[in-house]
C-alpha positions in Angstrom: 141.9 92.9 76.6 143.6 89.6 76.3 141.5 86.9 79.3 142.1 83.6 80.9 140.2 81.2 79.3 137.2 79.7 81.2 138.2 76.7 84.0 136.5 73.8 83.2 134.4 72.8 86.7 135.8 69.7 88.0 132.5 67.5 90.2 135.2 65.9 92.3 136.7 68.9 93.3 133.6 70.4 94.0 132.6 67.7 96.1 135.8 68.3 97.7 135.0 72.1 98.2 131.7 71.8 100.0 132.8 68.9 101.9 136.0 71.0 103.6 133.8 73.9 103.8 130.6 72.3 105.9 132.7 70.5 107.9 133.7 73.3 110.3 131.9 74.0 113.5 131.3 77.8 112.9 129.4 78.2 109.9 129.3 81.6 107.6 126.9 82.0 105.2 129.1 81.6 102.6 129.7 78.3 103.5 125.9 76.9 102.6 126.0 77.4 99.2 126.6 74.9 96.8 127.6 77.2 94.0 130.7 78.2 93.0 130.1 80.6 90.3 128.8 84.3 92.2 125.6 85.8 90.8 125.7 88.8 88.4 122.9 90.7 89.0 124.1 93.4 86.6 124.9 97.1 87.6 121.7 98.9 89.8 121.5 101.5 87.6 121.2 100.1 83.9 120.9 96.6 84.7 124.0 95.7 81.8 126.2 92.5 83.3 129.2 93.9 84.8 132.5 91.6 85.8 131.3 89.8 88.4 133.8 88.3 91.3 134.9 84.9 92.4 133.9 83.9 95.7 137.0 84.3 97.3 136.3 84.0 100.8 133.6 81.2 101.2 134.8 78.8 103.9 135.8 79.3 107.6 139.1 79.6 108.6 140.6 81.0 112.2 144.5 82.3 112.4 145.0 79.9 115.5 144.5 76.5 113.4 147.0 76.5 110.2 146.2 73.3 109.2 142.6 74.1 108.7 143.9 77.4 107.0 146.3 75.2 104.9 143.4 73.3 103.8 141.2 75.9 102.9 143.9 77.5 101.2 144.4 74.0 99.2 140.6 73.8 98.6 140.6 76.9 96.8 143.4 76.5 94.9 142.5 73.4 93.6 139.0 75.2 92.1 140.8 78.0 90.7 138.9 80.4 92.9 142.5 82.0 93.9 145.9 81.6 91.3 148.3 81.3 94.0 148.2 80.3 97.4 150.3 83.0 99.3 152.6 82.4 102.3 150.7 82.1 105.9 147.2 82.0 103.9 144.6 82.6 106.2 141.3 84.7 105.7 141.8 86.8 109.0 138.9 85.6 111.1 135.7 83.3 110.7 133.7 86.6 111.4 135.2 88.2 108.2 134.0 86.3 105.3 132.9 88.2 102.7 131.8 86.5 99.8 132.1 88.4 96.8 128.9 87.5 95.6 125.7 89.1 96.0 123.0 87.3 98.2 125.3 84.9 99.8 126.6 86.9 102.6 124.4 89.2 104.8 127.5 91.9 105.4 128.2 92.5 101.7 125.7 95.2 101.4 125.5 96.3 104.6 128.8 97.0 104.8 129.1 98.5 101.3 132.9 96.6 100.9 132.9 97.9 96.9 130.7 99.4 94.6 129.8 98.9 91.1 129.5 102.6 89.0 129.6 103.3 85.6 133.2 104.9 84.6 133.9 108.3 85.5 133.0 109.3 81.4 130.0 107.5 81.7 128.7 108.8 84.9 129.1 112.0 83.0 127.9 111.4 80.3 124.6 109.8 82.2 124.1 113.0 84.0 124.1 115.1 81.0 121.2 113.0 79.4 119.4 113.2 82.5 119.8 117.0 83.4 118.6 116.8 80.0 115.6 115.2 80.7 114.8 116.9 83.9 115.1 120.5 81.7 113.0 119.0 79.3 110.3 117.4 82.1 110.7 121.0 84.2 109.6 123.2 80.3 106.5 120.7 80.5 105.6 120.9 83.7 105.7 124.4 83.5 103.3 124.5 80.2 101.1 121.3 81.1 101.0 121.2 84.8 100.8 117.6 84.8 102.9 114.6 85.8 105.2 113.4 83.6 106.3 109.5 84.2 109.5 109.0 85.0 111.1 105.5 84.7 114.5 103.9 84.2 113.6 102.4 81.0 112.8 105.8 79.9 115.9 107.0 80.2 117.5 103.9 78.9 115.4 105.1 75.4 117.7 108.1 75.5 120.8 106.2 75.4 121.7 105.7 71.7 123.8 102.6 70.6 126.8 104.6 70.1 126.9 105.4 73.9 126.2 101.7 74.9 128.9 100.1 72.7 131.3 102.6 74.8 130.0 101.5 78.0 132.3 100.8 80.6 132.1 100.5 84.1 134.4 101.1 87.2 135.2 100.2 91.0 135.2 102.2 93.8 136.7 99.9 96.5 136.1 100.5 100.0 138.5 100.0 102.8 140.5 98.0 100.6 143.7 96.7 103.6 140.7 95.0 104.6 139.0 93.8 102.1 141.9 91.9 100.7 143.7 90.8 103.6 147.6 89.8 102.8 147.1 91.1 99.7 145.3 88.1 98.6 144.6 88.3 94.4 141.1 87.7 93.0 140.2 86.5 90.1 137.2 88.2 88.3 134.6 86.7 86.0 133.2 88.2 82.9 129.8 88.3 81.0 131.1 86.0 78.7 132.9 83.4 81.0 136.4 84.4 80.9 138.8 85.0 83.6 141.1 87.8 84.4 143.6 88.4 87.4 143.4 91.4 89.7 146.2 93.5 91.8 146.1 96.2 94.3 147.8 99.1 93.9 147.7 102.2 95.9 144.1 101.5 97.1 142.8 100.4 93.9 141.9 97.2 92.5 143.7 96.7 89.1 143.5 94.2 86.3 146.5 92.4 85.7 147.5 92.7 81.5 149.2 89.5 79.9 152.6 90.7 78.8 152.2 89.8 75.2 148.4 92.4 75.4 149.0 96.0 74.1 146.0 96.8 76.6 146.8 99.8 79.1 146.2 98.5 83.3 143.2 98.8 83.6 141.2 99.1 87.0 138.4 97.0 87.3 135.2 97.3 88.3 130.7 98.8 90.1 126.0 99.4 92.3 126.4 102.6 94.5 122.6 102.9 95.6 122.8 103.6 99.6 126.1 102.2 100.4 128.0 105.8 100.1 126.1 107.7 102.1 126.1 104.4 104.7 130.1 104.6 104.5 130.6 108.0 104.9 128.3 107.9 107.5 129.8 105.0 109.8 133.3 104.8 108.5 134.0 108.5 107.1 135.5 108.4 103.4 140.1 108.7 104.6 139.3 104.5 103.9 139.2 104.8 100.4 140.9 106.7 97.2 139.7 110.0 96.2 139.2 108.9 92.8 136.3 105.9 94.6 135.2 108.9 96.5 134.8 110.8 93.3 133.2 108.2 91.8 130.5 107.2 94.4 129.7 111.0 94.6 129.0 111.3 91.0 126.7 108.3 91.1 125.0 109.6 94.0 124.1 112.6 92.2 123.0 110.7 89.3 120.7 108.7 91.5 119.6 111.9 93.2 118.7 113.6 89.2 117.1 110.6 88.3 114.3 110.6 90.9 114.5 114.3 91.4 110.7 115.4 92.0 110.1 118.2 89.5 107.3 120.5 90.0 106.0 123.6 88.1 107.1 126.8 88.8 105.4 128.9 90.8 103.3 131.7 88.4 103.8 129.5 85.1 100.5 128.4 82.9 101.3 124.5 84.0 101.2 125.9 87.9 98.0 127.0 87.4 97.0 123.7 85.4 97.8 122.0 88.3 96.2 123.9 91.4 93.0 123.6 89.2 93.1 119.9 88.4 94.1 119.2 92.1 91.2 121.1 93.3 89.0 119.0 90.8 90.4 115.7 92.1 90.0 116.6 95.5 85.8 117.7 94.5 85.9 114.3 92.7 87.1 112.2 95.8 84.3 113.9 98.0 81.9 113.5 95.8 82.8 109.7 96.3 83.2 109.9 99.6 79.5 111.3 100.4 78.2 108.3 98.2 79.9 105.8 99.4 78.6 107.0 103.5 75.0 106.4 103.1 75.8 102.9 101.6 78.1 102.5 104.0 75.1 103.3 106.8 72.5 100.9 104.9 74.9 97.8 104.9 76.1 98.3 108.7 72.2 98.4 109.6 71.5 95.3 106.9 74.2 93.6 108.8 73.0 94.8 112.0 69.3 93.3 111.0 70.4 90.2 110.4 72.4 89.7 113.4 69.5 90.3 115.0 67.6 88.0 113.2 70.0 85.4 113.9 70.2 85.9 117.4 65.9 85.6 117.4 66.1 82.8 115.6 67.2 79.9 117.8 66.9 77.4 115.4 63.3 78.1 114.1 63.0 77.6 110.5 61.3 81.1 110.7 64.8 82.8 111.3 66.2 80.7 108.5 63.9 81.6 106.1 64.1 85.5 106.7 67.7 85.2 106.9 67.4 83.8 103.3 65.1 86.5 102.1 67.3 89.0 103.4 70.2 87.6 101.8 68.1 87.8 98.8 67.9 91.2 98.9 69.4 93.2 96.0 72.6 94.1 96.7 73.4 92.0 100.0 75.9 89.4 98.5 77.5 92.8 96.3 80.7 92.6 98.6 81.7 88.7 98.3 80.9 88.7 94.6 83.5 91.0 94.4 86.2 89.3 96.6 85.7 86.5 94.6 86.5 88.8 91.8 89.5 89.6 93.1 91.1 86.2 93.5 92.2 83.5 90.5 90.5 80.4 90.2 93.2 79.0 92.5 92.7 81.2 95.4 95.8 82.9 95.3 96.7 86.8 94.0 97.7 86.5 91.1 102.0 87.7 91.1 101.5 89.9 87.9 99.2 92.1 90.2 101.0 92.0 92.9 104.1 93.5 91.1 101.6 95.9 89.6 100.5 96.8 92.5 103.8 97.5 93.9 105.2 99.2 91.3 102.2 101.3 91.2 102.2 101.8 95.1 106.2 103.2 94.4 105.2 105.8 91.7 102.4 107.0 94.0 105.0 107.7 96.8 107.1 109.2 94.3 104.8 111.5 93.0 104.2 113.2 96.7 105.8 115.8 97.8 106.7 114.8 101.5 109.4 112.7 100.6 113.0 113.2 101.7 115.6 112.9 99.0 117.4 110.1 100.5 113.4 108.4 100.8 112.9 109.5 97.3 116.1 107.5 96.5 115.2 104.7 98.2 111.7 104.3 97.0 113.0 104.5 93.3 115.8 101.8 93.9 112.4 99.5 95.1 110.7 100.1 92.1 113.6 99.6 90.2 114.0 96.1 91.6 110.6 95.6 91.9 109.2 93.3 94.9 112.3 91.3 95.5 114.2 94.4 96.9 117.6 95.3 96.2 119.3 94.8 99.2 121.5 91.4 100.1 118.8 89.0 101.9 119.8 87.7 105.6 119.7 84.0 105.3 117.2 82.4 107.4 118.8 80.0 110.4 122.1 82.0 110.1 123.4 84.4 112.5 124.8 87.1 111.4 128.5 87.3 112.2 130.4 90.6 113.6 132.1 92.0 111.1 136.2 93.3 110.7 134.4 96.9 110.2 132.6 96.9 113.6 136.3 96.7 114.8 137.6 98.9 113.0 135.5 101.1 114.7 136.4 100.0 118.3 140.2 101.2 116.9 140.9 97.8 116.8 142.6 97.3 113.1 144.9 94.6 113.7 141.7 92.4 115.0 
């Protein structure tokens, strides 16, 4: 597909840009940042760079002043960040800035305004490798009896070269009227710095083709996680196209495959396996358990003898001194040889165990069975994303504004 070639970032402009947009008295989040270039964090499922938007909406600007909206509309203009300044710019309401870039503005997730998704043939063809996979996992589980890990990079082993060199992605875009107020272009970034221009049509979000490219319209493009079932849930699904509804549904279920808890079936060899190994793990952990008690007893009473001592002592040497023997004993310094153990030679946990630990923590929850599927979800996006989460952060020492959905809701859509 023929692409705009990459801007060229202009310091003085810039300058320009943050200056106007720090200015104003109401602040959005969007406004703090001092980058102009949004964050590609790379499609939640896969992880593959996607086209990531501009930040179109990044500084504060009210209908009631149009010279401020004049200037705004100027500012980004001037950085390329929109093509054309339209007539009676304006950007709605300072409570309706959504940045198009992911950890800049505390409503972009929460409000789910579009969604990143592999294609409609790729979704496909993803859930055919991993019903695939679960058939596979379910024949061993009925045979072994044992857990089989599941992880993402598992299934990326499954995805042959072939596949990946056909790869393309999609956009389900949510509520769009609202989204892009006054019709108000974008210009989209890709992995390799390029620009193209963007259109809505009929609800969707379309890539606008040079006329000299032989390259069909294209739509553009998607990270479904939660935000579906969040949208449906608050805002029902009329605000967008069937074909974003479609799409969202298919990569819930693809979510809902991938961290599907699959269990032997009941009478099979693997069933059987696995009552007997669970009733030897839960003989082992007892066994544990009633060793653990009686040393539990002897260091609460070694403690408790020493307390005592202490409390005889009153400064005699001769508390001192048993104190030291009993400290001596064998044994009584067991527990703080270990915590030191436990800590690098700085202090501090080291971060490679920590993540360990959480990732470990995750596949523990997800190998119960008492976990709802939505939880099940959930808990497999964290361990995807490790201990950083994957929702968009709230910035500290900003509130978070109402947003144009809220009134929506209230029936209020010319707010």
């Amino acid at each position: 597909m023929a692409s705009l070639k990459p801007r060229e970032e202009n310091p003085k402009l810039k300058e320009i840009f943050l200056r106007t947009a720090t200015n104003f008295a109401a602040r959005s989040s969007g406004s703090v940042s001092a980058t102009l270039i949004s964050i590609d964090l790379g499609d939640f499922l896969t992880h593959r760079k996607t086209l990531a938007s501009e930040k179109g909406h990044v500084v504060n600007a009210v209908r009631e002043n149009k010279t401020r909206a004049h200037d705004v509309a100027n500012a980004l203009l001037e950085l390329g960040i929109i093509p054309v300044a339209i007539q009676d710019f304006s950007l709605e309401h300072y409570s309706n800035l959504i940045c198009i870039s992911d950890g800049l503005h505390p409503l972009f997730d929460r409000y789910g305004v579009f969604a990143y998704v592999p294609s409609d043939p790729m979704l496909d063809a993803l859930i055919a490798i991993v019903e695939e996979r679960n058939l596979a996992w379910q024949r061993a589980m009925n045979e072994v009896g044992r857990h089989v890990p599941r992880t993402v990079r598992q299934l990326m082993d499954k995805i042959d070269d072939e596949l990946w060199a056909e790869f393309t992605y999609d956009i389900a875009l949510l509520i769009p009227t609202h989204f892009l107020p006054f019709n108000q272009k974008l210009l989209i970034r890709e992995p390799d710095g390029s620009y193209l221009h963007t259109k809505v049509l009929n609800k969707e979000l379309y890539v606008v083709v040079k006329e000299d490219s032989d390259d069909e319209i294209k739509r553009v493009c998607i990270n479904a996680s939660s935000k579906m079932a969040y949208h449906r849930k608050k805002y029902g699904v009329d605000t967008m196209s069937s074909r974003a509804r479609a799409l969202l549904e298919k990569a819930e279920k693809l979510v809902e495959l991938l961290y599907a808890n699959v269990m032997p079936e009941p009478g099979t060899e693997g069933a059987k396996l696995a009552a007997k190994e669970k009733a030897e793990e839960d003989a082992r952990k007892e066994a544990e358990r009633n060793q653990r008690e009686p040393r539990q007893k002897e260091n609460n009473g070694r403690e408790g003898r020493r307390e005592s001592l202490r409390n005889r002592a009153g400064g005699s040497g001769g508390g001192v001194e048993a104190l030291e023997t009993m400290e001596s004993m064998p044994g009584a310094s067991e527990s703080g040889s270990n915590s030191d153990e436990a800590r690098t030679p700085d202090g501090n946990d080291d971060d490679d165990d920590d993540e360990l630990a959480f990732c470990a923590a995750i596949q523990e929850k997800l190998r119960g069975n008492e976990l709802t599927n939505s939880e099940r979800v959930e808990f497999g996006l964290r361990y995807l994303f490790g201990t950083k989460g994957y929702e968009t952060p709230h910035i500290p020492g900003i509130p978070d504004p109402p947003s144009v959905f809220d009134r929506i809701l209230r029936g209020n859509h010319q707010a």
